[in-house]
C-alpha positions in Angstrom: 105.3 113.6 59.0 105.0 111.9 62.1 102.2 108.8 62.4 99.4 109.1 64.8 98.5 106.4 67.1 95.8 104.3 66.9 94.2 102.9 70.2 95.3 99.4 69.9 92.4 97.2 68.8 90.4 95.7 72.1 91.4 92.2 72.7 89.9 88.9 74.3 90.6 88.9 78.0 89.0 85.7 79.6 91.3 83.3 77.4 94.4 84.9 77.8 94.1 85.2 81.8 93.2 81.7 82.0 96.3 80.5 79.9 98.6 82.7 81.9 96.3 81.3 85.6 97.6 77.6 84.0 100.6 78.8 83.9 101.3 79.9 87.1 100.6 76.6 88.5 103.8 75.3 86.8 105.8 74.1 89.8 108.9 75.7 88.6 106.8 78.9 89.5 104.8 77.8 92.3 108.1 76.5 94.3 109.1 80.3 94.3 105.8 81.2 95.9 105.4 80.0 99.4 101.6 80.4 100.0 100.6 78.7 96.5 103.3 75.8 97.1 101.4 75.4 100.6 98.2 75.1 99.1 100.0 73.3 96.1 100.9 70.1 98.6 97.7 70.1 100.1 95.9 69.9 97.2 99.1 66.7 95.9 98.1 65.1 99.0 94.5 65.3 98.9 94.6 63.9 95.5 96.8 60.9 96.1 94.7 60.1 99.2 91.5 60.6 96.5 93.3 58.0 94.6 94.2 55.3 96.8 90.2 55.1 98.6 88.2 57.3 96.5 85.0 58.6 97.9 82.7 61.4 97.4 84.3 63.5 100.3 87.6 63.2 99.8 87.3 63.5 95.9 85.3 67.0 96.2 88.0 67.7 99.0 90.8 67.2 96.6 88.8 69.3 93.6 87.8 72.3 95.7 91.9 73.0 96.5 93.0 72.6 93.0 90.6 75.3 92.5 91.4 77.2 95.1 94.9 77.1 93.7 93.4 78.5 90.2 91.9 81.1 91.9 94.9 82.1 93.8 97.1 82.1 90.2 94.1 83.8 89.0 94.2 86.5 91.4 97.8 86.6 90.8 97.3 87.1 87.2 94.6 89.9 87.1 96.7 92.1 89.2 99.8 91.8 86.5 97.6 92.8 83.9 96.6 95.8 85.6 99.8 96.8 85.6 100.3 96.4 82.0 98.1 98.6 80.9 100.9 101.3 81.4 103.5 99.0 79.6 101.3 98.4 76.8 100.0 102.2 76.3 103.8 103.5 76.0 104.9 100.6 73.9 102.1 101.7 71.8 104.3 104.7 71.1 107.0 103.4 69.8 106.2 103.4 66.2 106.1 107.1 65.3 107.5 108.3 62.5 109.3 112.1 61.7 109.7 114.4 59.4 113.0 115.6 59.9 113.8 118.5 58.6 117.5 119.9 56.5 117.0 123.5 57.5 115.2 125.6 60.0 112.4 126.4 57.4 108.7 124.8 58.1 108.7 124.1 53.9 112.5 123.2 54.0 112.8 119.7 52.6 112.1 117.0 54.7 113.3 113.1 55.1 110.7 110.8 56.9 112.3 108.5 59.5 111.7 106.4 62.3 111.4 108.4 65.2 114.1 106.1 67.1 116.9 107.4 64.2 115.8 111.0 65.7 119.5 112.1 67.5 120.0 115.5 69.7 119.9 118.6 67.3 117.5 117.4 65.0 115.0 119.2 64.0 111.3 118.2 63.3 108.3 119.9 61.8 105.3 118.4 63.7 101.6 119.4 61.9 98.2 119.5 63.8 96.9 115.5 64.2 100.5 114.2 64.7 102.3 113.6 68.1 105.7 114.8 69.0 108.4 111.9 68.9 111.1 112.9 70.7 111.6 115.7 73.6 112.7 118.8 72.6 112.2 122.7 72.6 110.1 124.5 70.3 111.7 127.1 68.0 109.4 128.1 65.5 105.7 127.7 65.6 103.0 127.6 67.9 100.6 124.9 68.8 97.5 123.7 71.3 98.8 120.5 72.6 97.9 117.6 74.8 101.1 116.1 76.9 99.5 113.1 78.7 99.6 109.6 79.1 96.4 109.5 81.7 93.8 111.2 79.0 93.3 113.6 81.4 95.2 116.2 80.8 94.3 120.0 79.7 95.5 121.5 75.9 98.4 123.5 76.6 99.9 126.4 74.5 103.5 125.5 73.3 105.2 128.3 70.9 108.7 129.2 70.2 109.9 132.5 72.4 107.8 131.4 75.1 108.9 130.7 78.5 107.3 127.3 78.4 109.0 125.6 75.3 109.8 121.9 76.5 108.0 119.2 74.6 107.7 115.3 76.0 107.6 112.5 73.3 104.2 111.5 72.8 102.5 114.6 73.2 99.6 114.9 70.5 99.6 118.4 68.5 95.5 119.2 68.6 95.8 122.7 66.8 98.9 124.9 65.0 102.2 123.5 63.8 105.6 123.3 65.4 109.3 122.7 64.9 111.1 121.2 67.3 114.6 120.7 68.4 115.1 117.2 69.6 117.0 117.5 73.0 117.5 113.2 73.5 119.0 110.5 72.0 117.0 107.2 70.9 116.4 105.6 74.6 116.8 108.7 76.3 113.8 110.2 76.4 110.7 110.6 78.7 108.3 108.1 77.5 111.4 105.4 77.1 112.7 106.3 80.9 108.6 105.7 81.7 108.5 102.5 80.2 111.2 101.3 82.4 109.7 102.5 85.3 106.5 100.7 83.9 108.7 97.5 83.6 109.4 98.0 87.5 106.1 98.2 88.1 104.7 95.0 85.9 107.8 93.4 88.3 106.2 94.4 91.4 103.4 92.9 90.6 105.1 89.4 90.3 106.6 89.6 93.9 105.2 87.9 96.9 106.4 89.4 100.3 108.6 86.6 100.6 109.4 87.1 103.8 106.1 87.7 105.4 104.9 84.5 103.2 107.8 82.2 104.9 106.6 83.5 108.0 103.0 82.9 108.0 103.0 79.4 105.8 106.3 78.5 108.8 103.3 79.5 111.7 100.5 77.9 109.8 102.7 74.6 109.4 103.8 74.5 112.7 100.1 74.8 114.4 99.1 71.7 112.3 102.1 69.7 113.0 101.1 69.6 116.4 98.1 69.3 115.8 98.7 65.9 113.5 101.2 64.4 115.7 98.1 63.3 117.9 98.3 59.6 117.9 94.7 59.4 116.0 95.4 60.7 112.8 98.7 58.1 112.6 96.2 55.3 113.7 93.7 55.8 111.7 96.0 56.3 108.5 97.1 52.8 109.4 93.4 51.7 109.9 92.6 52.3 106.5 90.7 55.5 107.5 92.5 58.1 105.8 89.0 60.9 106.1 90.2 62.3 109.6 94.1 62.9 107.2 91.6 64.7 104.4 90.1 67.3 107.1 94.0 68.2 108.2 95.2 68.6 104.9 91.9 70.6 103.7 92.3 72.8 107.1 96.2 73.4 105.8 94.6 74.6 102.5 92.4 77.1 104.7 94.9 77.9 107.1 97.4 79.0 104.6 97.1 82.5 104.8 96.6 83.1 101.1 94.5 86.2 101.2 97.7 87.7 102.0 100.1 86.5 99.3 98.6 89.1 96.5 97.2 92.0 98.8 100.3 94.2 98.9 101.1 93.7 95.4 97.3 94.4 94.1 97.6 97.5 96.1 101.2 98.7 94.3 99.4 98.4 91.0 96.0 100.1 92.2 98.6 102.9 93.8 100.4 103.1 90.3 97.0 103.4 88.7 95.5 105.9 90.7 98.8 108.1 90.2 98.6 108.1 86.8 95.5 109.2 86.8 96.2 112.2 88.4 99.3 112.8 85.2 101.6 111.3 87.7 104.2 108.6 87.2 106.4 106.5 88.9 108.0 102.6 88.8 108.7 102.2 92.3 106.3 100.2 94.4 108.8 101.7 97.7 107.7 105.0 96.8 103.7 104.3 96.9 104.0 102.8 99.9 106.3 105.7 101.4 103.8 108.1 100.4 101.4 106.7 102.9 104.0 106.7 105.7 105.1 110.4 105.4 105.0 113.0 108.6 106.7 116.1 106.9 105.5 117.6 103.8 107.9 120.0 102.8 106.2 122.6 99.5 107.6 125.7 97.7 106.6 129.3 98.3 104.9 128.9 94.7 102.9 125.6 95.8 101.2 127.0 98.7 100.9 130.8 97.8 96.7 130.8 97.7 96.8 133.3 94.5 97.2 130.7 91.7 96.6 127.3 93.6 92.8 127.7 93.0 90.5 125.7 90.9 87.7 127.0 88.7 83.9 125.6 89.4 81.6 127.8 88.5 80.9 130.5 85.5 78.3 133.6 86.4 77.6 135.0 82.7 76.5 138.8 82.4 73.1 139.6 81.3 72.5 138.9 77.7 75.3 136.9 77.7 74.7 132.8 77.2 76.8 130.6 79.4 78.3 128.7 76.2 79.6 132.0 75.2 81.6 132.8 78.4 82.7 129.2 78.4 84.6 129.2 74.9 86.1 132.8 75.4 87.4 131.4 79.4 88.6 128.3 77.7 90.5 130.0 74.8 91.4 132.8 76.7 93.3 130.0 79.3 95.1 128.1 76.9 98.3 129.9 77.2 97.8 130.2 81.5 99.5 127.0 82.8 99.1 128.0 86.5 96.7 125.0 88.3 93.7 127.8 87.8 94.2 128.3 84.4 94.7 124.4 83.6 91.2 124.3 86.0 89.0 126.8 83.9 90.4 124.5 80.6 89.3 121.2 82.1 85.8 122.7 83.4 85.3 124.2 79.9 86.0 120.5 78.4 84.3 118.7 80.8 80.9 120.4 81.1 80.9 122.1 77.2 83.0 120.2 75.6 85.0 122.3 73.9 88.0 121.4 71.9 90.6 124.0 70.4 90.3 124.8 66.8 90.6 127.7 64.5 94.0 129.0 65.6 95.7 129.0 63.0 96.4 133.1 63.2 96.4 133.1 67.0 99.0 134.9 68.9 98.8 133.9 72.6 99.0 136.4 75.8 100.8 133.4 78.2 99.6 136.6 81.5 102.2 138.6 83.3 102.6 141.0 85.7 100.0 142.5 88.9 96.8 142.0 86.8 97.4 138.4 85.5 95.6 139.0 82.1 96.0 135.9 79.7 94.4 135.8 76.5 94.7 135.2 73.3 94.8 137.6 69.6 92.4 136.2 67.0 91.6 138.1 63.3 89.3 141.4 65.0 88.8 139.7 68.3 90.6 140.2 71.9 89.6 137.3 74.4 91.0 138.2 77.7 90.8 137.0 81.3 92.4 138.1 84.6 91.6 139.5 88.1 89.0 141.7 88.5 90.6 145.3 87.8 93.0 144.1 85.3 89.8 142.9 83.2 88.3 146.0 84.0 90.7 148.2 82.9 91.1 146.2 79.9 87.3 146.8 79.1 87.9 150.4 79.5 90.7 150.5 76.9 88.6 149.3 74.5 85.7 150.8 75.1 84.3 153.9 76.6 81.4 152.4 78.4 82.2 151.1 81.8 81.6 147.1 83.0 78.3 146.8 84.1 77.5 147.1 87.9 76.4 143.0 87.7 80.1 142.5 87.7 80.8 144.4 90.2 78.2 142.5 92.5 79.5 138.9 91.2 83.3 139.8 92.1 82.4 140.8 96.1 79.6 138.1 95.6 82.5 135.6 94.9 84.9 137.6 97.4 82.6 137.3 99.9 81.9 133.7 99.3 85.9 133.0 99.7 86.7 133.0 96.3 88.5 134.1 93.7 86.6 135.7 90.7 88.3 136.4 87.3 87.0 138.4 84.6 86.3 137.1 81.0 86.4 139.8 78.7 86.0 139.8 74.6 87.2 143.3 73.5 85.0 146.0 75.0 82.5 143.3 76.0 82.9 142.1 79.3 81.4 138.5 79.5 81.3 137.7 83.4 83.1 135.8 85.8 84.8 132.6 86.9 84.6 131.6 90.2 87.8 130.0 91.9 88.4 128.3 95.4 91.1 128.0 96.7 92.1 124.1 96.9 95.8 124.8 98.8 93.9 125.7 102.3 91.4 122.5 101.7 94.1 120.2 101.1 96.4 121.6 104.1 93.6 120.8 106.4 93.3 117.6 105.3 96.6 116.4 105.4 96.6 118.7 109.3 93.6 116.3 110.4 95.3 113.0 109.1 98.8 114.0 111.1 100.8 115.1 108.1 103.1 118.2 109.4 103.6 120.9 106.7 106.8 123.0 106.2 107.0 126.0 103.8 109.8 126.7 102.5 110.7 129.9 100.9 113.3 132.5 100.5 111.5 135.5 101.7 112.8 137.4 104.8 111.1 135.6 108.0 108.5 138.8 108.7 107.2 137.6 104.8 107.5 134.1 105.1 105.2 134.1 108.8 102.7 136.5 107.0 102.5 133.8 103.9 102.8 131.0 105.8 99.7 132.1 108.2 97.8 132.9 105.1 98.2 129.8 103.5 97.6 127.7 106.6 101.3 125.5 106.8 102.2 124.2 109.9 106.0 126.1 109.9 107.9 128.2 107.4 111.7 127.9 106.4 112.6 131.4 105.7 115.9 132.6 103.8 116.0 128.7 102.5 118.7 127.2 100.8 119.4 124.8 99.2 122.0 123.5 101.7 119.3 124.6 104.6 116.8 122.6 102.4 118.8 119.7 102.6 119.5 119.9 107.0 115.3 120.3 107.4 114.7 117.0 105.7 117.7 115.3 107.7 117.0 116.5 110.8 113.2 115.3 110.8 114.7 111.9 109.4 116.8 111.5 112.3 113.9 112.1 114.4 112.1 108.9 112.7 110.1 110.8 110.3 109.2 110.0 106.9 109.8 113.4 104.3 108.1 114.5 101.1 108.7 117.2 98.8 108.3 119.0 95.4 110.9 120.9 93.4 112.5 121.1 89.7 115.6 119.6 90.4 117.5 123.1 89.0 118.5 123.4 92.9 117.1 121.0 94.8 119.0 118.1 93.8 120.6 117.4 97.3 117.0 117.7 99.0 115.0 115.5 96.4 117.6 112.8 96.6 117.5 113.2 100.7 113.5 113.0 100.8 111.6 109.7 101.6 109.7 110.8 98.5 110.4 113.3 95.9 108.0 114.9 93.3 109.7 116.1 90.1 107.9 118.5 87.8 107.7 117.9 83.9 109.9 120.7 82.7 111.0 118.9 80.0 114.1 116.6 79.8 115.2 117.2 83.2 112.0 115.7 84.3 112.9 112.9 82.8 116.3 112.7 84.9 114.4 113.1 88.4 112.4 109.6 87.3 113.4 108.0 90.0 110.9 109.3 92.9 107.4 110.7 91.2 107.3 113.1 88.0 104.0 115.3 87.5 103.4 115.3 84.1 101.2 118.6 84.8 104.0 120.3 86.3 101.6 120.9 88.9 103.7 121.6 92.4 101.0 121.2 94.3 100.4 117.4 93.0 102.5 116.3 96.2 99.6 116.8 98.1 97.4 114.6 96.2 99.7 112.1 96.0 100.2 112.4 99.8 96.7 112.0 100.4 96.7 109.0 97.9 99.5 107.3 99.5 97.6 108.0 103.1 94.3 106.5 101.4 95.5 103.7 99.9 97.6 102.6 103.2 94.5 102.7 104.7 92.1 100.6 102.1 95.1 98.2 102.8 94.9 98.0 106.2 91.5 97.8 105.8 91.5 94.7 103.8 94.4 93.3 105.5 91.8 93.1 108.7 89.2 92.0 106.7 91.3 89.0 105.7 93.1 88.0 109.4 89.5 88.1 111.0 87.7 85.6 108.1 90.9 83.6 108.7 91.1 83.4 112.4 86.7 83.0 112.2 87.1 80.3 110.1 89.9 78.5 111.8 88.4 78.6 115.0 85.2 76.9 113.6 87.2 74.0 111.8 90.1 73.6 113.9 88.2 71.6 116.9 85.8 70.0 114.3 88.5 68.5 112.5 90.9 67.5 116.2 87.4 66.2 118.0 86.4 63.7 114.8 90.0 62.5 115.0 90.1 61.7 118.4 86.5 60.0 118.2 87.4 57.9 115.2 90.6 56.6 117.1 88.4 56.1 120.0 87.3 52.4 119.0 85.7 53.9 116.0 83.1 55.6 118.5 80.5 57.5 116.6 80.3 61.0 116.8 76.4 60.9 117.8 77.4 59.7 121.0 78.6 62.2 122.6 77.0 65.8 121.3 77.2 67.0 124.9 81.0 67.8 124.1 80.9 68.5 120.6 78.8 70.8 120.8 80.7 72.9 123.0 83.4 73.3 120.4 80.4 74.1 117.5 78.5 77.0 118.6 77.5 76.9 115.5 75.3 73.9 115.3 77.2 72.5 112.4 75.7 69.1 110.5 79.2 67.6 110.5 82.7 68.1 110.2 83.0 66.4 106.8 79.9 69.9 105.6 81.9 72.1 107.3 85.5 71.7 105.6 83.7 71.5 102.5 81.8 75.0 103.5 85.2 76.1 104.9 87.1 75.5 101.5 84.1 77.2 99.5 84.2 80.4 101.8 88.3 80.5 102.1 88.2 80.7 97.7 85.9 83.1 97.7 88.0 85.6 100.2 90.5 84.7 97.8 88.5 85.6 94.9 87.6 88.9 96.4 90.6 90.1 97.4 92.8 91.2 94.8 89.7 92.8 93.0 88.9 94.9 95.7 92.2 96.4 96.4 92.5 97.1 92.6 89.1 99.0 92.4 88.0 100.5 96.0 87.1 104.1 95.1 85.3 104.3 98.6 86.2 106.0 102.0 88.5 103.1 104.5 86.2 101.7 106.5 87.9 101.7 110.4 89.6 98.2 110.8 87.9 97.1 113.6 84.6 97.4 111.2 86.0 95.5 108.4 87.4 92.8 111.1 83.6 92.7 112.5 82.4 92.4 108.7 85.0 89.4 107.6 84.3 87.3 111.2 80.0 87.8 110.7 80.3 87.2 106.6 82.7 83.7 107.5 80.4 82.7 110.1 77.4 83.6 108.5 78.6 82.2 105.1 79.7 78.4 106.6 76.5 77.9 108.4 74.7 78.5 104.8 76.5 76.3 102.9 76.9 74.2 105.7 73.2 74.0 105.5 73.6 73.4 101.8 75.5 70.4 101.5 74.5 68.7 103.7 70.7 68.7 102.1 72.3 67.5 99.2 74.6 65.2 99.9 73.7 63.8 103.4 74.2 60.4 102.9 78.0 61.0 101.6 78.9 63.8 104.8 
């Protein structure tokens, strides 16, 4: 028998993070980050100069970058262990166990192993409770299972003759039995090609754009170099006077453009995330950030036919009939229907019922074929059917004599008229009312038409068919007759033009294409999935996933973006209030030690903001700078919310930086007067 998982016990995360924050500050590891090694020196510097003539200033100087260090490692840290929470569910599952089995018999004797012994050609009973440890094909059996990493995936019907046989390891068995014929070796299969890509992504998470970091810290370096080869700052320093050296290197600890160092990275892992979510997987932090760059979406007849790419949200019971009623026959009745709809009317059942499957141990499952679309499924005295209007029509008149009542008939052309899709629910000769379907293909083609993204249909239809489908479904261009070969010149010829291309196939014939694309979308079809790894796979099997993962890749390009301008604006507001502070008290110091107070006439053209002193402002500076820092990599993990425009977010960071100095500004220098 195989072992079911337990979610791993819950574990202490403020310790941990704060260990691992201590350890980033290792200098082995900060000399291979740029930004922290800028801030790093700074905060060396301050601390020696704390040392040799310690006062209150410089000392809270020299505290206040360490920290802002810590926070940056911090940051650092909590974006890392986002990303293992993928690592850590799949390692999870590596401790099943199997009950292979001698003969093709489900009572045949059986030797328990681990499942990593499992080699192709075995074969495995699998009972209801247990998960599936290695991918493979059913051949005898039939089972409700759930194939998900996410947790948000819908039971699906997997029985032996079926068209849909493929099992992924991993894959709990809520219902039934089933013996399977393991199709990978140990290392080979789906969840242990995931894990990899998981690895990848953990690795992203550990990378600083280098290059853009050099860049930046080089800029930022060079600004202040001129800035201290003014002959006050060396005079001073000789003097004895090392407070006007304390502002420079405190306005280097600001100036580093830190905010920066974790932003892209944050928003890999919140991309990874968000994917998985939605059942879909990948390791590549090139291929999130792709997916918000792409021009050409190129779909399958199948992903944008509007018959089939709907999604269920509402159920309109008959008279006499209780909504719970219609619910659990349209849930049971869509087990063995793995089109988007019928994974849709499964989902809504859960999610606003929730129902579970159970008692189907005698079931025999319809999976729907043919004009009328009926799926269902045989239980001891009962027929549970659902399908298109007529087909669930005519089914009510087989079993009965009476005809549907004329309420149906008002709720399909009520739906119809609505621009739905209504589907009859039927139990035997009682017909139980409808599901109401929109179409989400025509929705998300508008979307992706208003944010730029051209759409090409591809099919193999003669071209009269292909313009009448492609007009129905709303794409921006058809590829009739399409081959694989013709496939393969679309995608190169937008490339050439500078264009970035998606698309979605199963790899059977598409090979060439998916490998051309900018981004690729393989569906979960069983081992072959597993192959196609290297772009996105869709654990669903869903084709029109691309679409959301489009859409994703466009939203979370622009929450970056967003961010990103939040960031430059705080920075840029909050050098131009220190910058001339820190210059103008150098200058006056190496003036003969003239006092600031006498000559407030000029300074107070370079602080519009009334500032007490520079001493309250760096302090106020470094306090607002951390807290950017702070914020940063939280927010680009967790934004759920519309982008903002980035000339709003720039206004936002340059009125919250100003706003925030003047208040602490205000602050300290209530408190500690005498010392600023």
């Amino acid at each position: 028998m195989t072992t079911r998982n337990q979610p791993p016990a819950r574990r202490p995360v403020v310790r941990p993070t704060l260990l691992d924050a201590l350890r980033e500050l290792d200098p082995r590891e900060v000399v291979r980050r740029p930004l922290l090694l800028g801030v790093g020196l700074a905060a060396a510097l301050t601390t020696m100069l704390a040392l040799l003539r310690p006062d209150a200033f410089t000392v809270a100087t020299a505290a206040w970058i360490w920290v802002m260090g810590a926070v940056m490692a911090v940051a650092g840290v909590l974006v890392r262990m986002a990303a293992n929470t993928l690592v850590i569910r799949l390692q999870h599952d590596g401790d099943l166990m199997a009950r292979r089995l001698r003969e093709l018999r489900r009572d045949a004797q059986a030797e328990v192993i681990p499942a990593s012994r499992l080699r192709r050609g075995d074969l495995v009973h699998v009972p209801a409770g247990d998960n599936i440890p290695a991918d493979g094909v059913v051949v005898a059996g039939s089972a409700v299972i759930r194939s998900t990493l996410s947790g948000r995936s819908v039971p699906l019907v997997r029985e032996s003759g079926a068209d849909r046989r493929a099992l992924v390891a991993g894959s709990a068995v809520l219902s039934g039995w089933l013996i399977v014929d393991v199709w990978s070796n140990p290392g080979e299969d789906f969840r242990q090609r995931l894990l990899a890509l998981a690895e990848r992504a953990r690795l992203v998470a550990r990378q600083e754009p280098q290059g853009l970091a050099v860049l930046l810290l080089a800029l930022t370096a060079t600004g202040l170099a001129a800035g201290a080869a003014l002959q006050p700052w060396a005079a001073l320093l000789l003097a004895g006077d090392p407070a006007p050296l304390v502002n420079l290197l405190a306005l280097l600890a600001c100036a580093v453009p830190a905010s920066f160092a974790g932003l892209q990275s944050a928003l890999d892992v919140a991309g990874f995330r968000r994917l998985l979510r939605s059942n879909v997987v990948t390791g590549s932090a090139a291929v999130v950030r792709a997916l918000g760059q792409v021009d050409v979406l190129l779909l399958e007849r199948a992903s944008v036919a509007v018959r089939g790419n709907c999604e269920a949200d509402e159920l309109i019971p008959m008279p006499g009939v209780a909504i719970e009623e219609l619910a659990g026959v349209a849930f049971l009745a869509s087990l063995a229907d793995e089109t988007p709809e019928g994974r849709s009317i499964v989902a809504l059942a859960e999610r606003r019922y929730g129902l579970v499957p159970s008692g189907l141990q005698q079931a025999r499952f319809l999976a729907g074929t043919g004009p009328g679309r009926l799926t269902g499924v045989d239980l001891p005295g009962r027929h549970l059917r659902k399908g298109d209007a007529d087909a669930i029509r005519q089914f009510v008149r087989e079993h009965s004599s009476v005809e549907p009542p004329d309420e149906f008939r008002a709720a399909v052309q009520a739906v119809a008229g609505d621009g739905g899709v209504a589907i009859g629910v039927a139990d035997g000769p009682r017909m139980l009312g409808v599901v109401r379907l929109r179409s989400r293909m025509r929705e998300a083609l508008a979307r992706l038409r208003r944010a730029g993204v051209f759409t090409v249909m591809a099919t193999a239809d003669t071209p009269a068919a292909a313009a009448t489908l492609a007009a129905e479904a709303g794409v921006d261009d058809f590829l009739a007759e399409a081959t694989p070969e013709a496939k393969l010149a679309l995608i190169r010829r937008h490339q050439a033009a500078g264009r970035k291309v998606a698309m979605v196939g199963d790899g059977n014939h598409d090979g060439p294409a998916m490998a051309q694309a900018d981004v690729a979308v393989a569906t979960n079809a069983g081992p072959l999935a597993a192959r196609e790894a290297g772009g996105l796979v869709d654990l669903d099997g869903d084709p029109t996933k691309l679409i959301e993962a489009v859409e994703l890749g466009r939203d979370q390009r622009a929450i970056g973006r967003m961010l990103a301008a939040w960031c430059l604006a705080s920075d840029l507001a909050l050098a131009l209030v220190l910058v001339p502070l820190v210059i103008s008290e150098a200058m006056v110091r190496g003036a003969d030690q003239i006092s600031l107070g006498t000559c407030p006439e000029g300074l107070s053209r370079l602080d519009p903001l009334a500032l007490h002193s520079p001493r309250s402002a760096v302090l106020a500076g470094l306090v607002v700078h951390t807290l950017t820092l702070a914020a940063v990599a939280p927010l680009a993990l967790r934004w759920r919310g519309p982008a903002r425009s980035r000339l709003g977010a720039a206004i936002i960071g340059v009125v919250f930086t100003l706003a925030a100095v003047k208040s602490l500004d205000l602050l300290l220098f209530a408190a500690f007067a005498p010392d600023l």
